[in-house]
N, C-alpha and C positions, 0 to 999 in steps of 0.2 A: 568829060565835064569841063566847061569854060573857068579860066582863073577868076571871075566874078562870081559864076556860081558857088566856087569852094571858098571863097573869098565868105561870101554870106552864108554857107554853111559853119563855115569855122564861127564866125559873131556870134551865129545863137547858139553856140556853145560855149566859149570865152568871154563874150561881151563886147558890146561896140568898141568903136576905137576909142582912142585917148578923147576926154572931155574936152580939152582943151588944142584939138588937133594935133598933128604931125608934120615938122617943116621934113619934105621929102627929098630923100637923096638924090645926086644930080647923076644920075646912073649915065647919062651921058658923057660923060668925064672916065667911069672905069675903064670902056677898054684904054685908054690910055696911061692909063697908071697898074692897070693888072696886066693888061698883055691877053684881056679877055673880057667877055660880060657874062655878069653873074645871071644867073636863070630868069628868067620871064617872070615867073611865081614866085619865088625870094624877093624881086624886087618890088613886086605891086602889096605883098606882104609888108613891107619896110615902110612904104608909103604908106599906108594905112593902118600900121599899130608901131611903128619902130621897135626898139630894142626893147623886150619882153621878158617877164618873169611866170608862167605859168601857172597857177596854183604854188607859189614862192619856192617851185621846184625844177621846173623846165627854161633853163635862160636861152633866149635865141638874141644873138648878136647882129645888131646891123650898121653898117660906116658909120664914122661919127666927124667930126669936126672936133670935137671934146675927147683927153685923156679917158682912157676906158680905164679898164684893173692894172694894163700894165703900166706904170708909173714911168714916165720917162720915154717910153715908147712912142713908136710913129703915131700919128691921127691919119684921119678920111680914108681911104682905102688902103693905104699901105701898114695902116691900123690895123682894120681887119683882116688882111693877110696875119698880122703879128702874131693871132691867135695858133695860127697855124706852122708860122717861121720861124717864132721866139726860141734863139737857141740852147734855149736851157731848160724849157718846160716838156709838158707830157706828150706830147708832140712830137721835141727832137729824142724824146726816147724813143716814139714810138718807130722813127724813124732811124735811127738807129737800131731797132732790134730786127726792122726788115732788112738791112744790109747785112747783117749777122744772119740771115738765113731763120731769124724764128718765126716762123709763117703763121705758128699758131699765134702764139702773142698779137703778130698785125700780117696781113693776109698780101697786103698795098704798099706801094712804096707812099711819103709823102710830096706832097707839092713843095719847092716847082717839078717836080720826076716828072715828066709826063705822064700821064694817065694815074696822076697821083690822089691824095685826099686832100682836101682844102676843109677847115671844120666852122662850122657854121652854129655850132650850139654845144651846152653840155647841162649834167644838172648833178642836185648836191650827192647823188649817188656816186658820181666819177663813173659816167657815162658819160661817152663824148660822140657826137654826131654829126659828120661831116657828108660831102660830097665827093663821090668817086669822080673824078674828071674825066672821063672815058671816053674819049671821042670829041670831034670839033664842037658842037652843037651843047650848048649849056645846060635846054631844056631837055633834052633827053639824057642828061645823068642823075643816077641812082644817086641815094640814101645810103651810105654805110653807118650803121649802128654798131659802136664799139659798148658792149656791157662789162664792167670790168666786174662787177660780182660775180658773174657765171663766167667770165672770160670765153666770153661769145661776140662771134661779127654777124650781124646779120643785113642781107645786100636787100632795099627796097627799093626794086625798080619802078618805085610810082613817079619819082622826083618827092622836092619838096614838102610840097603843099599838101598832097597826097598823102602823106608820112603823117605829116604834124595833121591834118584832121582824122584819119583812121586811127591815129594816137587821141588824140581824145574824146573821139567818141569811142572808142575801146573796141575798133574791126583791127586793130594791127595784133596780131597773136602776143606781142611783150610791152602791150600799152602799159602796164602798171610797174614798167623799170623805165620807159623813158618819163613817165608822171610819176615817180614814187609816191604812192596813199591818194591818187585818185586825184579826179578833178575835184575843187573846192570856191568857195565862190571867196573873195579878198574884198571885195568891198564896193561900192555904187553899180551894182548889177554885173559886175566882171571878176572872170574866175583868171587874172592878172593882174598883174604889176607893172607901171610904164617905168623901163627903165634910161627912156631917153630918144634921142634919134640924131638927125645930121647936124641939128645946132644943138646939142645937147648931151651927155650921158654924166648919166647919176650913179656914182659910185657908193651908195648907201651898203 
């Protein structure tokens, strides 16, 4: 399936994009500030809904120009790494408890480790959902799903885009932990919340 096609599967289930548009990320710029580019499908996703609240449970994070949650923190890309590098948050534990050898707890070392996880979203469950970095090729890496209620990983090698619409149309077997209580509609035909994008992010 073409990323336009899932592009427009996912709408009629979410809702068009933002009313008011989307200034898009200059994804030309990452590899120079990551040392890589982000997926194919992540980024045409960014460009047409930016930084998202799901039925006000699923947040997917995308660059910003604007302070995000972390206060004081980097912006534009090396922002979006923060999510992943911040070395205090749930993160560097988790990475910490792969150096300590607890594999059940995180299964992956994190990024920068090579072949690490980079996290791309989380929601109010404390489910956190990143990218296995596995390989040179962006678009060919997996989906880790960390559930911290069951204290389960589970690897979707669909990529992205894949994930997130078999999640809400509910073909991914643990669709109702990474949407906790179902799709819901929030308001002018969309079952979201814009939380922002490269010139913007709203910390409400």
């Amino acid at each position: 399936m073409e990323i336009e096609e899932m592009l427009d599967r996912l709408g009629a289930v979410i809702g068009p994009p933002p009313a008011d548009g989307v200034v898009p990320v200059p994804s030309e710029l990452g590899p120079g500030v990551l040392g890589f580019q982000l997926p194919a499908d992540y980024r045409a996703f960014a460009d047409r809904y930016g930084t998202v609240s799901i039925s006000n449970e699923l947040h997917i994070y995308t660059p910003s120009t604007e302070l995000g949650p972390y206060v004081g923190g980097p912006v534009g890309f090396e922002g979006f790494l923060y999510s992943t590098t911040e070395p205090y948050g749930y993160c560097a534990w988790l990475a910490e408890v792969y150096r300590n050898g607890d594999y059940r707890e995180c299964p992956y070392p994190l990024f920068p480790a090579e072949g690490g996880l980079l996290k791309w979203g989380n929601n109010y469950n404390s489910d956190h959902f990143f990218w296995l970095m596995r390989g040179p090729d962006p678009d060919r890496w997996p989906v880790a799903a960390k559930f911290h209620s069951m204290w389960e990983w589970d690897l979707f090698e669909g990529g992205f885009l894949k994930f997130l619409l078999a999640a809400v149309t509910e073909q991914y077997p643990y669709h109702r932990d990474v949407v906790p209580g179902g799709m819901k509609q929030i308001g002018d035909g969309r079952s979201y919340r814009s939380r922002g994008d490269w010139s913007k992010n709203l910390r409400e």
